[in-house]
ROKE-655075 format. One record per residue (C-alpha): x, y, z; residue in one letter; residue number from 1. Coordinates in nm, 3 decimals, always signed. Each point is the difference from the previous one (the first is absolute). Example, Ala and Ser with C-alpha at 12.3 -4.5 7.8 and 13.67 -1.06 7.14 Angstrom:
<rs>
((+1.230; -0.450; +0.780); A; 1)
((+0.137; +0.344; -0.066); S; 2)
</rs>
This chain:
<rs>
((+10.632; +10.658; +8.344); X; 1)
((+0.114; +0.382; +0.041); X; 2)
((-0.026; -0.071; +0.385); X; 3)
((+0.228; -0.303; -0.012); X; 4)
((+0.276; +0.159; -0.161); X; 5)
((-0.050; +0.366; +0.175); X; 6)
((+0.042; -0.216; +0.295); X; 7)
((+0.269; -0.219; -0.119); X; 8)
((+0.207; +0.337; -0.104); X; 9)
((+0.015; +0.119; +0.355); X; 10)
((+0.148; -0.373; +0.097); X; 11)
((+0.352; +0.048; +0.088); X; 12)
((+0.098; -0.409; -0.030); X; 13)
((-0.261; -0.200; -0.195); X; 14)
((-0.012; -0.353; +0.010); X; 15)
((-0.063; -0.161; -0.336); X; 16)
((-0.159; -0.326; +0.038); X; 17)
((-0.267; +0.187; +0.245); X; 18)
((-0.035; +0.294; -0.236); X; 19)
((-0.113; -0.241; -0.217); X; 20)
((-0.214; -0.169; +0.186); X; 21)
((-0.186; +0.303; +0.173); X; 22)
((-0.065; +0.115; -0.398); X; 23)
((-0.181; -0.339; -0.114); X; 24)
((-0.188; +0.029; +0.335); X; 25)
((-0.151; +0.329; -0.047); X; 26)
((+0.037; +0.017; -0.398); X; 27)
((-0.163; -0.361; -0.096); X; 28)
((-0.192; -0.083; +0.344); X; 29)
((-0.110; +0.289; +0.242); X; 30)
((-0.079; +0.268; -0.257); X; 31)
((-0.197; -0.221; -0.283); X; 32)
((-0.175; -0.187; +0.279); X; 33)
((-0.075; +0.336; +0.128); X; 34)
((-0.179; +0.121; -0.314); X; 35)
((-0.133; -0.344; -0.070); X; 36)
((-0.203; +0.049; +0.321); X; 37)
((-0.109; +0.341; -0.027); X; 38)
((-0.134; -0.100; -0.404); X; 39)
((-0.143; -0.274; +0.188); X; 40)
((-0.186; +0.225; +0.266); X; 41)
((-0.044; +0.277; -0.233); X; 42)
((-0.243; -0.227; -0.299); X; 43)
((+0.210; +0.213; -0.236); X; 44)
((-0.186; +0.060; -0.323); X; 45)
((+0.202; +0.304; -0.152); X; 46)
((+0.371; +0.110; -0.060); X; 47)
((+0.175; -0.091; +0.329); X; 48)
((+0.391; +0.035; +0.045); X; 49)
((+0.211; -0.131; -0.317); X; 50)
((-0.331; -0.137; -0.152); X; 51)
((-0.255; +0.183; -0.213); X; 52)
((-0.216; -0.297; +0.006); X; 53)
((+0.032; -0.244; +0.258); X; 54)
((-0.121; -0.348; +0.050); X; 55)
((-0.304; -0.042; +0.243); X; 56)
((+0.150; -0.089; +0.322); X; 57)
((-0.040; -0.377; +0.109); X; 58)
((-0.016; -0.242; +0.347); X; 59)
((+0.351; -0.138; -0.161); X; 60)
((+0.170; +0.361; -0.010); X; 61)
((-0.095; +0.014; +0.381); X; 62)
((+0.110; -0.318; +0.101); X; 63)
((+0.327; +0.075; -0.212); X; 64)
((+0.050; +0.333; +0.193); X; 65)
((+0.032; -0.179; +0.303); X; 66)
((+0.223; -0.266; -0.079); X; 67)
((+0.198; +0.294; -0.143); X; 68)
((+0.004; +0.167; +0.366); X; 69)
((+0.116; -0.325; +0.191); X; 70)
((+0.283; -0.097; -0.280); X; 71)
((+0.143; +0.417; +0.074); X; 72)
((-0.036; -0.053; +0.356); X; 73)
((+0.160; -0.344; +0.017); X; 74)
((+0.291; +0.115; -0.209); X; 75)
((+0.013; +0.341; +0.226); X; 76)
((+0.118; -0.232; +0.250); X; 77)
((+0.323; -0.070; -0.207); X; 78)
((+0.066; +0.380; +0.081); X; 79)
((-0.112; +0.080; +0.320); X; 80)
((-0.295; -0.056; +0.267); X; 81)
((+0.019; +0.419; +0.003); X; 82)
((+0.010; -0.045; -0.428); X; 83)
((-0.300; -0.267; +0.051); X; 84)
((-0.193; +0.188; +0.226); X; 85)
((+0.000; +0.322; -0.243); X; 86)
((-0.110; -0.186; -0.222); X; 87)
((-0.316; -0.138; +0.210); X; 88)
((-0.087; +0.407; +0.069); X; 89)
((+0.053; +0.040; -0.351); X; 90)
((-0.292; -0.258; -0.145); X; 91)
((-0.224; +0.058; +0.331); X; 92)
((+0.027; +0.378; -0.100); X; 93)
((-0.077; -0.065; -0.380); X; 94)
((-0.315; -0.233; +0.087); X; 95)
((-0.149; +0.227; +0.260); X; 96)
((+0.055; +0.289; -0.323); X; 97)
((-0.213; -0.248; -0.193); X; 98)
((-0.218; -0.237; +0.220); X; 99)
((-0.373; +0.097; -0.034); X; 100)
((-0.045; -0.063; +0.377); X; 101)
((+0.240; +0.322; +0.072); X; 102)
((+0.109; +0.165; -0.283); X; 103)
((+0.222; +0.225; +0.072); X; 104)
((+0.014; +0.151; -0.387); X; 105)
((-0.354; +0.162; +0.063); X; 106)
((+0.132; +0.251; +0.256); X; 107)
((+0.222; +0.290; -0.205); X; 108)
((+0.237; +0.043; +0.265); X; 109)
((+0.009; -0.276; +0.153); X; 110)
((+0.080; -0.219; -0.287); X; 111)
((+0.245; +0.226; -0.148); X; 112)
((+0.220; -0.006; +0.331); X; 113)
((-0.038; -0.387; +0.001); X; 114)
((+0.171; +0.000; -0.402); X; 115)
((+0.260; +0.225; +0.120); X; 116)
((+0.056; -0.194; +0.293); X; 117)
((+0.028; -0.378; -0.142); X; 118)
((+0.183; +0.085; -0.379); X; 119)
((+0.184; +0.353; +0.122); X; 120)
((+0.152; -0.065; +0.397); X; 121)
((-0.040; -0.344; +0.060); X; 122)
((+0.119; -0.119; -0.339); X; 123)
((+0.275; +0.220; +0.017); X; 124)
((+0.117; -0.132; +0.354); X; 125)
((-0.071; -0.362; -0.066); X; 126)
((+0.216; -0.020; -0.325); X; 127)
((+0.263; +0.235; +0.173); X; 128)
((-0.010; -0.250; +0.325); X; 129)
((-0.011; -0.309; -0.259); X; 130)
((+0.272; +0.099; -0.239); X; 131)
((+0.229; +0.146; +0.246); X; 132)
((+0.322; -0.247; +0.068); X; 133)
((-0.075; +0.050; +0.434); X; 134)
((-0.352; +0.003; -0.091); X; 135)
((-0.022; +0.317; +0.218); X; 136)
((-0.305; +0.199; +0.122); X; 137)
((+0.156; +0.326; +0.035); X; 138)
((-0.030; +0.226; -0.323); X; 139)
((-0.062; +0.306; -0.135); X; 140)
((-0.336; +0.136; +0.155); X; 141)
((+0.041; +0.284; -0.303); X; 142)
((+0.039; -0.338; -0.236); X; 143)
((-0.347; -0.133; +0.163); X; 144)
((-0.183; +0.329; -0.009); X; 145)
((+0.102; +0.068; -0.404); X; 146)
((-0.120; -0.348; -0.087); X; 147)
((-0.320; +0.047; +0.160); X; 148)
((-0.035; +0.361; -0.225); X; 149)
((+0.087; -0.145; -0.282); X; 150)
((-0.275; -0.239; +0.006); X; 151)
((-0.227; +0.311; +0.113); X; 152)
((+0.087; +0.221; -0.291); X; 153)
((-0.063; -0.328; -0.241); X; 154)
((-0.313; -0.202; +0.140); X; 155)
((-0.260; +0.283; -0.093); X; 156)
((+0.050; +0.067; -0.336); X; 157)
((-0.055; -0.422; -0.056); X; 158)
((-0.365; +0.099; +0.156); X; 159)
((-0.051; +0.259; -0.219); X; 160)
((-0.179; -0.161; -0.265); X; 161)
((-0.225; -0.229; +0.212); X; 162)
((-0.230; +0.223; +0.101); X; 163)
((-0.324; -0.138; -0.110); X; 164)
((+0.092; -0.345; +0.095); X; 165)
((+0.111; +0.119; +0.414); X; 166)
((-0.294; +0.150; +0.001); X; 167)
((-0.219; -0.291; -0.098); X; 168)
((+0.184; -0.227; +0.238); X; 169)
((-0.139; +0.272; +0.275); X; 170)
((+0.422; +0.083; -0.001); X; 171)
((+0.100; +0.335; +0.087); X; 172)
((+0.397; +0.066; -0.106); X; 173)
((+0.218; +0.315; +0.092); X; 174)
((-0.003; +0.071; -0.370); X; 175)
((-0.358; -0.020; -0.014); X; 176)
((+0.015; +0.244; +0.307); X; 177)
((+0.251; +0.247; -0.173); X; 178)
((-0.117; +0.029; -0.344); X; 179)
((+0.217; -0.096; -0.286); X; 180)
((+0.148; +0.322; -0.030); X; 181)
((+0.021; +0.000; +0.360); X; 182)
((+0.200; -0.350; -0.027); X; 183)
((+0.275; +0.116; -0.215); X; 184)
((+0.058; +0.288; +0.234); X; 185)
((+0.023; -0.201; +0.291); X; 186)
((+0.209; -0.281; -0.124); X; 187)
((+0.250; +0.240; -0.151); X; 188)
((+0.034; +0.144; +0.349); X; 189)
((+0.032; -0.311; +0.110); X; 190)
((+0.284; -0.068; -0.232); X; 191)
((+0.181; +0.308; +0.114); X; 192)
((+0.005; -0.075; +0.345); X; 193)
((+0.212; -0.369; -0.116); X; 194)
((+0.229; +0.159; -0.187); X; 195)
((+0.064; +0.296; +0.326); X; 196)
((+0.059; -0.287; +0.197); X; 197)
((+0.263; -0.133; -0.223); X; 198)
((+0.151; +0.272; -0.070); X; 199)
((+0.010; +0.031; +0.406); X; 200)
((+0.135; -0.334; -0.012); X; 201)
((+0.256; -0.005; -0.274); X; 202)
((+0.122; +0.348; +0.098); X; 203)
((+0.068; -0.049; +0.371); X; 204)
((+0.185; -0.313; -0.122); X; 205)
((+0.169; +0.146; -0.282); X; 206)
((-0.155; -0.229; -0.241); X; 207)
((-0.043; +0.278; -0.320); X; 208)
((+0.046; -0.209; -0.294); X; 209)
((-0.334; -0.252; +0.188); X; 210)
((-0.202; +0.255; -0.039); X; 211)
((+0.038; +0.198; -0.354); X; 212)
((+0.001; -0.382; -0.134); X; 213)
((-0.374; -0.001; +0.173); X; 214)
((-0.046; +0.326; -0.172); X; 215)
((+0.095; -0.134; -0.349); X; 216)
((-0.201; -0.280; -0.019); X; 217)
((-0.313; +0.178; +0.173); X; 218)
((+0.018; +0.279; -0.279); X; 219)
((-0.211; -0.190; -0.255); X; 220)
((-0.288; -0.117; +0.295); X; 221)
((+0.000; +0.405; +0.046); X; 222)
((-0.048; +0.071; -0.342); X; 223)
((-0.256; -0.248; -0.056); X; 224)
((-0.124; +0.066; +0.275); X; 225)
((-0.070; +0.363; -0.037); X; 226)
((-0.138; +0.006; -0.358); X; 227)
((-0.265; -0.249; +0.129); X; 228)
((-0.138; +0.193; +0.205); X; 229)
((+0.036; +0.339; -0.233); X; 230)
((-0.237; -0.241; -0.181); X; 231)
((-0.239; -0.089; +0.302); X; 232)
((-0.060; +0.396; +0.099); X; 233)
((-0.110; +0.039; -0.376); X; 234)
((-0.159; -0.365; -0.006); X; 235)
((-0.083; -0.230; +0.324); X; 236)
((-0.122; -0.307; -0.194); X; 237)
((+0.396; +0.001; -0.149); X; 238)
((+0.050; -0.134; +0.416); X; 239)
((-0.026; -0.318; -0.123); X; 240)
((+0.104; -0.396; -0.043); X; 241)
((+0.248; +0.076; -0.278); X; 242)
((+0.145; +0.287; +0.156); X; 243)
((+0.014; -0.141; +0.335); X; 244)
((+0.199; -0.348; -0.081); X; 245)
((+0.218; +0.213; -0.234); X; 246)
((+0.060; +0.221; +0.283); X; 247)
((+0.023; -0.319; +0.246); X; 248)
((+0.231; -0.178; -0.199); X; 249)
((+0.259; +0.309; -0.097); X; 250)
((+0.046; +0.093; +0.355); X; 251)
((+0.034; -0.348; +0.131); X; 252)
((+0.239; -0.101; -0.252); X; 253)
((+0.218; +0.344; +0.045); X; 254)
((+0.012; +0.023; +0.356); X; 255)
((+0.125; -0.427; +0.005); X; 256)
((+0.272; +0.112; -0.260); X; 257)
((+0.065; +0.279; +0.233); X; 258)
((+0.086; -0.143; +0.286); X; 259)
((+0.170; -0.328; -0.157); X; 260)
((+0.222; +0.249; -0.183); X; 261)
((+0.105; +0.151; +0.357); X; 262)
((+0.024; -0.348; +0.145); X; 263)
((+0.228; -0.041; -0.300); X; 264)
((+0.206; +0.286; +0.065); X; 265)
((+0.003; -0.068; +0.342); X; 266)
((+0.227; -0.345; -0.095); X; 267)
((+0.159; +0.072; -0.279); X; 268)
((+0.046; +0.397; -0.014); X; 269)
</rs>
């Protein structure tokens, strides 16, 4: 959801109806089927995503996950072929992360690249393309390269207390491969590098007020942020499922209200 409106912000004339529809596409179809399938693929048995204990996975959730995938794409259509076929890249990209056959989430790098690929870039220019009143492909490259850090700086640390279980899937993650402390290093540089970007952004478009909003509502994600790990160097088990959706759910609520404030501003200030 931070993607959709980080991308929606940079959207000179938005189209309504379409914004609408490109959020219940990826909000209520793509993304749940998404995790449906990789629950599915994964046999999860411990805390995974929003749920400490889930559910074993069933045939049903599978065959729900697809009809899922051909409602989005069938709607997509309503918005574009380019919308639709983003869409098709997306869930191909998101099944070869999960499928057994492949698995792309077993190779460090190569799995990372492919999250920051389908939810950072492509997200970003699908909604932008979708919600845009032209429904233009020419945007920001700075807009598509921040979206695609974003998700960098934030898709390790929701590894970081799934150690054991990677590892008995025979699943080697780049957070695995850095070490928690490690982890919080990199994703904070990772962080950094967004927020250059939009400063480089904002500032050669003399956007000013854009940017110390972001600042204001990514304070308390920093301060949380840092006193967790303060805690880790003294304590690694403290890198864990509590922590992690507290952590998860702070900066993904922050950085939405963040950029839906400067969408807001953008209208009405």
């Amino acid at each position: 959801m931070p993607v959709y409106w980080f991308a929606v912000s940079f959207v000179d004339t938005v189209n309504v109806p379409r914004a609408i529809l490109v959020f219940v596409i990826l909000h209520l179809l793509v993304y749940p089927s998404s995790n449906g399938y990789n629950s599915y693929m994964d046999r999860d048995d411990g805390s995974i995503g929003g749920i400490e204990k889930p559910p074993p996975p069933t045939k049903q959730l599978f065959f729900v996950t697809v009809v899922m995938d051909v409602v989005a794409v069938v709607l997509s259509l309503f918005v574009s072929s380019l919308f639709a076929s983003c869409i098709v890249i997306y869930i191909l990209c998101s099944r070869l992360y999960s499928y057994r056959g492949i698995r792309l989430k077993q190779y460090p790098l190569l799995g990372y690249l492919t999250v920051i690929f389908n939810q950072g870039a492509l997200t970003f220019f699908m909604v932008y393309h979708g919600v845009d009143s032209n429904l233009t492909n020419h945007m920001s490259f700075i807009g598509l390269l921040a979206a695609a850090f974003l998700i960098g700086g934030f898709y390790p640390i929701t590894q970081i207390y799934q150690y054991e279980a990677d590892a008995k899937d025979n699943i080697t993650t780049i957070s695995m491969k850095m070490g928690k402390k490690g982890t919080f290093i990199f994703c904070s540089l990772m962080y950094l590098l967004a927020l250059a970007l939009l400063w480089s952004y904002y500032r050669n478009h003399e956007l000013y007020k854009p940017f110390i909003v972001l600042l204001i509502f990514f304070s308390p994600v920093v301060v949380y942020f840092v006193q967790w790990f303060l805690k880790v160097l003294k304590n690694e088990t403290l890198a864990d499922y509590k922590h992690t959706m507290q952590m998860n759910w702070l900066a993904s609520t922050c950085t939405s209200l963040a950029f839906i404030t400067i969408i807001l501003l953008q209208k009405f200030g």
